[in-house]
TORZA-469622 format. One record per atom (N, C-alpha, C): x, y, z; residue in one letter. Coordinates in steps of 0.001 Angstrom, whole numbers, plus 500000, padded with zeros to 6 digits. Each point is the difference from the previous one (the first is absolute). Example, Ala and Ser with C-alpha at 12.3 -4.5 7.8 and 13.67 -1.06 7.14 Angstrom:
2
513190494310507800a499110501190500000a500900501200500000a499650501050499280s500820501190500060s499230501090500730s
END
This chain:
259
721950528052322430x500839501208499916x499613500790498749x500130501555500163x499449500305498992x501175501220499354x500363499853498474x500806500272499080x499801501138499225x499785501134500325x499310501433499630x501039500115498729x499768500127498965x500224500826498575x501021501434500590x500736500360499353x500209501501500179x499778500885499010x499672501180500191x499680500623498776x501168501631500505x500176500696498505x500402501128500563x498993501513500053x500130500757500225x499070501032500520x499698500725498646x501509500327499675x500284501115498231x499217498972499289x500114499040499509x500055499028498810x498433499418500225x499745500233500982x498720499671500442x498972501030499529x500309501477500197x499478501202499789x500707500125497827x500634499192499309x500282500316499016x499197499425498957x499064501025499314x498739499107498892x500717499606499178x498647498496499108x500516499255499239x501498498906500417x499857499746501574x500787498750499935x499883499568501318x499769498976499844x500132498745501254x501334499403500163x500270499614501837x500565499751499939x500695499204501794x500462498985500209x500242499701500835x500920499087500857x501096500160500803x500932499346500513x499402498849500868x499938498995499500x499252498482500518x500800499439500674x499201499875501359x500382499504501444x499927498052499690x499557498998500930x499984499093499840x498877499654499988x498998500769499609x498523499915500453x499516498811498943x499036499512500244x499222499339498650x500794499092499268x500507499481500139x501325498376499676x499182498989500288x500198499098498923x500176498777500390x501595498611500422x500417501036500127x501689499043500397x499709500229501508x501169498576500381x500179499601501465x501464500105500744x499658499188500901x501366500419500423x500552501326500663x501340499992499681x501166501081499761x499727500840499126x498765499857498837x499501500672498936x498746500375500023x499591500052501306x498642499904500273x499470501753499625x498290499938499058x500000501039499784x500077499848498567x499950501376499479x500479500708498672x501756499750498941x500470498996500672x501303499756499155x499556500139498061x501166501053500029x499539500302498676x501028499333499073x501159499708500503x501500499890499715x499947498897498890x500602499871498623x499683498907499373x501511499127500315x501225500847500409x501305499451500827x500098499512500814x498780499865501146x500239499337501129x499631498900499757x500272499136501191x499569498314499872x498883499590500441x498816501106500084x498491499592500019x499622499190499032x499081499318500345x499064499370498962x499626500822498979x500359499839498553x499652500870499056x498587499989499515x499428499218499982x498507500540499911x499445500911501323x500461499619501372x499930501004500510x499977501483499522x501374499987499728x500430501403499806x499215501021498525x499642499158499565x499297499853498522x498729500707500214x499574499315500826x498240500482500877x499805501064500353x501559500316500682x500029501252500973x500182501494499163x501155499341498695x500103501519499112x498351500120499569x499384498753499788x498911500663499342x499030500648500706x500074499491501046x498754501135501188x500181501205500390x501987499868499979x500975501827500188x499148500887498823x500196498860498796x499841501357498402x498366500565500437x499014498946500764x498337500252499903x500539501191501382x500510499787501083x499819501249500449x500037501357499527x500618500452498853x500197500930499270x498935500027498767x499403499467500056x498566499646498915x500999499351498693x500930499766500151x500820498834498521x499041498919500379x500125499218498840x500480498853499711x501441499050500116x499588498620500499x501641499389500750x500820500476498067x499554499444498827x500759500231498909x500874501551499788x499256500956500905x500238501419499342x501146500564501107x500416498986500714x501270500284501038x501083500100499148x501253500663500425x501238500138499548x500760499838501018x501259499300500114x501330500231500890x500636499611499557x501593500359500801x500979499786499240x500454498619500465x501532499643499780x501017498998500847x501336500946500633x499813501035500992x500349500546500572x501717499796500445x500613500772499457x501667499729500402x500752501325500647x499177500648500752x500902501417500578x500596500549499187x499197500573498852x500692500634499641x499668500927499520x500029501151498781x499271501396500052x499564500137498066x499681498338499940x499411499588498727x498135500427499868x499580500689499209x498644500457499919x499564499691498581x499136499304499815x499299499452498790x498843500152499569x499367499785498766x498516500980499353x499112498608500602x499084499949500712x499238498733500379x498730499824498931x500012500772499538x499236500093499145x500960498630498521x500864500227499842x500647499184499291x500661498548500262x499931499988501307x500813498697500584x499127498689500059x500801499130499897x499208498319500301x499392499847501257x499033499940500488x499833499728500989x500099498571500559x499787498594499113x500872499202500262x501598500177499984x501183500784499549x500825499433499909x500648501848500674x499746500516500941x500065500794500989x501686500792499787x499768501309499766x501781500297499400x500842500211501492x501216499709500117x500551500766501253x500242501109499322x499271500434501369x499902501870500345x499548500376501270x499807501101500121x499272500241501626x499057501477500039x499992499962498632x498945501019499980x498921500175498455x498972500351499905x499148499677499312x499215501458499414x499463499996498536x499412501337499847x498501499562499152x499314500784500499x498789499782499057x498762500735499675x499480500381498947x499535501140499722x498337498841499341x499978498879500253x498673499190499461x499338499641500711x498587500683500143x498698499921500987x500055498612500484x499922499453501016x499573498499500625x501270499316500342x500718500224499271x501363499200500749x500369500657501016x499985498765500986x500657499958501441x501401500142500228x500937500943499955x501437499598500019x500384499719501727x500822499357500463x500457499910501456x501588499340499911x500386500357501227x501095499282500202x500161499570501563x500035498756500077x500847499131500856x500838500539501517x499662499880500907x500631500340501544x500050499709500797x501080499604501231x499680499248501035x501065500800501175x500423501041499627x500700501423501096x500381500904499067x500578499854498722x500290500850498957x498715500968500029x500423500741499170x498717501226500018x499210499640498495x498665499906499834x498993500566499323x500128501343499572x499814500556498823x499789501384499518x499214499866499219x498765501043499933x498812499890498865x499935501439499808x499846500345498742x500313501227499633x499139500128498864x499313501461499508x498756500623499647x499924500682499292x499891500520498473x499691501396499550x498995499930498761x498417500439501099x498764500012499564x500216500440498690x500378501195499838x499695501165499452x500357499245498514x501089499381499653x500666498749499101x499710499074500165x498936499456500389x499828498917500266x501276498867500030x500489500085500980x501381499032499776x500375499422501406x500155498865500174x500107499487501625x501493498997499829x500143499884501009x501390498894500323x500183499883501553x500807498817499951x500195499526501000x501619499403500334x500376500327500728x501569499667500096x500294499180501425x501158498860500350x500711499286500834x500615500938500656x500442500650501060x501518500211500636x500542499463501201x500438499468499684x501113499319501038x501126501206500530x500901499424500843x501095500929500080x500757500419498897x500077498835499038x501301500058498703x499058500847499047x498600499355499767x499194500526499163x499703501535499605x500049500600501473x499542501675500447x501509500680499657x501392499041500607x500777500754499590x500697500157498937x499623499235499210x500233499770498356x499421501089499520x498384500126500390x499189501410499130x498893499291499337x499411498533500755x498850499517499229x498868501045500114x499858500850501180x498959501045500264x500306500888498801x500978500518499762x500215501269499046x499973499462498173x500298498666500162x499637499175498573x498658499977499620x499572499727501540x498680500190499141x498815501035499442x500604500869501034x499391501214499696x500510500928498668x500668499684499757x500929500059498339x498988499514499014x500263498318500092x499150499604499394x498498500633499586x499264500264501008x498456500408499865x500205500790499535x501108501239500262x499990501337498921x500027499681499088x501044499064499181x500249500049498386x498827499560499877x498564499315500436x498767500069500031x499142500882499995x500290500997500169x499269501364499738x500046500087501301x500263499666501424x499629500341501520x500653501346500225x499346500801500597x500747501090500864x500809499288501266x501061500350500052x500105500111501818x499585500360501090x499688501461499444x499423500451501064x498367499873500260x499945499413499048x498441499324500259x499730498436500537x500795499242500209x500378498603500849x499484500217501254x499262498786500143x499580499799501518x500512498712500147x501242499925501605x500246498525499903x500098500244501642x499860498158500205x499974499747501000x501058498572500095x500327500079501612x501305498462500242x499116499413500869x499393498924499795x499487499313500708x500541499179501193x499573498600500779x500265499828501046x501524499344499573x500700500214501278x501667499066499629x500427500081501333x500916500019500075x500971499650501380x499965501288500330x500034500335501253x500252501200500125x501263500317500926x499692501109500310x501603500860500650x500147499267501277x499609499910500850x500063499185501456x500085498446499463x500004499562498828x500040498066500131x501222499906498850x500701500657499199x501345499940498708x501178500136500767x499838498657500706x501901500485500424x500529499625498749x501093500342499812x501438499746499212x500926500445500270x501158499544498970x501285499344500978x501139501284499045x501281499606501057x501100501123500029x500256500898498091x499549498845499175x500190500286498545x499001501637499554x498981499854500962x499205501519499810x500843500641501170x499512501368499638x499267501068498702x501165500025498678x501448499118500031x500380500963499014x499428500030498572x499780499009499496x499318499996498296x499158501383500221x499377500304500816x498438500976499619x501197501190500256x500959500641500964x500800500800500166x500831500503498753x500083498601499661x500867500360498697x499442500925499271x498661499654499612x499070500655499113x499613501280500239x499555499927501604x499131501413500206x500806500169501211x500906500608501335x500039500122500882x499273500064501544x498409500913499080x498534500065500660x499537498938500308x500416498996499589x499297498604500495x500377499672500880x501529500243500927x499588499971501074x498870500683501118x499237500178499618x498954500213500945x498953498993499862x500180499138499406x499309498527499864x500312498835500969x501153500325500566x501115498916500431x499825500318501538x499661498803500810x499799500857501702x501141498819500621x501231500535500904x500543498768500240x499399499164501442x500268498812500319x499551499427500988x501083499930500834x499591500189501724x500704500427501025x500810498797500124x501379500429500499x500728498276499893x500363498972498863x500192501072498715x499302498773498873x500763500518498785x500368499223499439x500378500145498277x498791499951498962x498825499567500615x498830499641499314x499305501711500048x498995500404498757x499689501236499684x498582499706499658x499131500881500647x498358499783499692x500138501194498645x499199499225499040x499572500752498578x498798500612500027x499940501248499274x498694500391499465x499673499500498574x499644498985499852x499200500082498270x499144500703499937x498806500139500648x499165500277499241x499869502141500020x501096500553500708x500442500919500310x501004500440498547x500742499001499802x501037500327498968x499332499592498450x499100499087499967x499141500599498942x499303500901499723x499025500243500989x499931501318500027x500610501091499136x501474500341501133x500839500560499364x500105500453497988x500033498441499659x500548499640498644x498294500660499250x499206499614500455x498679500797499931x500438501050499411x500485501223501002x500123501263500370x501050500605498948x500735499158499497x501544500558499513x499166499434498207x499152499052499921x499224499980498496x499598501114499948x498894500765501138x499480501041499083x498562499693500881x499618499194500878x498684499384499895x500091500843501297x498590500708500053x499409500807501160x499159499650501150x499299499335499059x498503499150500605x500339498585500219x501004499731500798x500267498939500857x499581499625501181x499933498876500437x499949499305501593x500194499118499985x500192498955501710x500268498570499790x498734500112501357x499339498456499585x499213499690500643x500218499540501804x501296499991500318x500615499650501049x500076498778500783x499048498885499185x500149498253500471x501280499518500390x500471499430500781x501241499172500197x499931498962499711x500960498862498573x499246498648500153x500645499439501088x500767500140500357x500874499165501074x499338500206501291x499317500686500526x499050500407501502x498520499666499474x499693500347498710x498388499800499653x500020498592499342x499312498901500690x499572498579499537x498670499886499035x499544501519499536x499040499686499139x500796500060498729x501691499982500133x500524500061498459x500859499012500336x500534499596498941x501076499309499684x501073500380500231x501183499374500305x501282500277501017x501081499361499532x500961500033499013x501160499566499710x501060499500501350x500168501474500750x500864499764501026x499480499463501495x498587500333499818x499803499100501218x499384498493499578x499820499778498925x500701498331499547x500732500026500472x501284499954499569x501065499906500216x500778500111501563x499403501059500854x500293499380501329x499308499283500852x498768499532499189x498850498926500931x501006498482499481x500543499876498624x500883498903499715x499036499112498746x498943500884499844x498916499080499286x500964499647498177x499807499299499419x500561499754498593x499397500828498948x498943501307499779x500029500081499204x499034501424500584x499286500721499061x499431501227500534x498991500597498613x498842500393500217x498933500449499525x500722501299499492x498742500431498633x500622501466499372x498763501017499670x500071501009500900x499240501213499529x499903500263499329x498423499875499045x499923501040498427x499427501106500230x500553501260499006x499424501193500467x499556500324498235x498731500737500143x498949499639498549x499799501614500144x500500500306498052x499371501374499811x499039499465498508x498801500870499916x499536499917498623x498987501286499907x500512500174498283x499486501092499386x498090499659499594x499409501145500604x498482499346499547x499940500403498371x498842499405499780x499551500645498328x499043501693500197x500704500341498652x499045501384500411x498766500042500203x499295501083500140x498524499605500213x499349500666498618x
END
């Protein structure tokens, strides 16, 4: 079976940076983890998983040492990666970095990937969103962040990589109100199901959104589903196959050196 990489189109077309949302391609883990498990939380074999960040960081021309991630808690925490332990990993869910060769990424298995761009400042990051994450404002934290970095906004190129998408996020009677509360417009995220208290979500639609309301122009999402696409990792369809545990999507941005 074969595990295609995703890349985005903008970020792809944006000089001075590499960058890429990693499928399960090129792993050495088995199993339920079979593939690219990047996850240092799951209950893979940790040298496994060890192997695998380091072949993720060489897809991006890193080195396994010159990787960064966080310990990810939903939430709309953004940190200098440039400063952090990389043994001893801060909770946060979003990352900033303005130093040639480091790989920053974060962690996914239906949550959304965001990798975000501004050549011109040389300044890159990478952010988590989950449902809680996006509606907290981890997207708009971080784009904060890169400014007090010298970033324009309106010079950001970002992209949401692969996650669950709109046809596979049911959830239950407790949505839409939290996001209503906030914005009213979000119901147009929310599709209900015929016969049903259960509500299909847009994530990667309502990040977007949060995209749009930062300031960021030069957006897209790559449109992968992990829950329908088996070249990614799948939280929720773990979870209804019954398996004990579930593989984690890394998605890799890095700043090149000038020339």
């Amino acid at each position: 079976m074969q595990y295609p990489h995703a890349r985005a189109d903008n970020l792809g077309q944006t000089p001075g940076i590499r960058h890429l949302f990693l499928s399960r391609a090129g792993g050495v883990s088995g199993g339920i983890y079979a593939g690219l498990n990047c996850g240092l939380g799951s209950d893979d074999n940790r040298a496994h998983v060890i192997e695998n960040r380091t072949r993720a960081a060489r897809t991006v021309g890193a080195d396994g040492d010159q990787l960064r991630t966080l310990y990810q808690v939903h939430s709309a925490s953004v940190v200098d990666a440039e400063a952090m332990d990389p043994g001893d990993p801060p909770k946060a869910d979003a990352l900033v970095c303005t130093r040639p060769g480091l790989a920053i990424g974060v962690l996914a298995a239906d949550c959304a990937p965001v990798l975000f761009a501004d050549p011109q400042a040389r300044i890159v990051a990478a952010a988590h969103a989950g449902w809680r994450g996006a509606l907290d404002g981890v997207v708009e934290a971080t784009v904060a962040e890169m400014e007090a970095r010298g970033a324009d906004r309106a010079r950001i190129t970002a992209a949401v990589g692969p996650c669950i998408g709109p046809a596979s996020y049911e959830v239950g009677p407790e949505f839409p109100e939290p996001f209503l509360a906030q914005d009213t417009t979000s119901e147009a995220f929310f599709t209900p199901r015929p016969k049903s208290d259960r509500l299909l979500f847009n994530l990667p639609g309502y990040v977007q959104s949060r995209l749009k309301h930062a300031g960021v122009s030069a957006r897209t999402a790559t449109g992968h589903d992990t829950y329908r696409d088996e070249n990614f990792f799948s939280y929720r369809r773990s979870c209804h196959r019954h398996e004990p545990d579930y593989g984690r999507n890394l998605s890799l941005i890095v700043l090149d050196a000038e020339a």
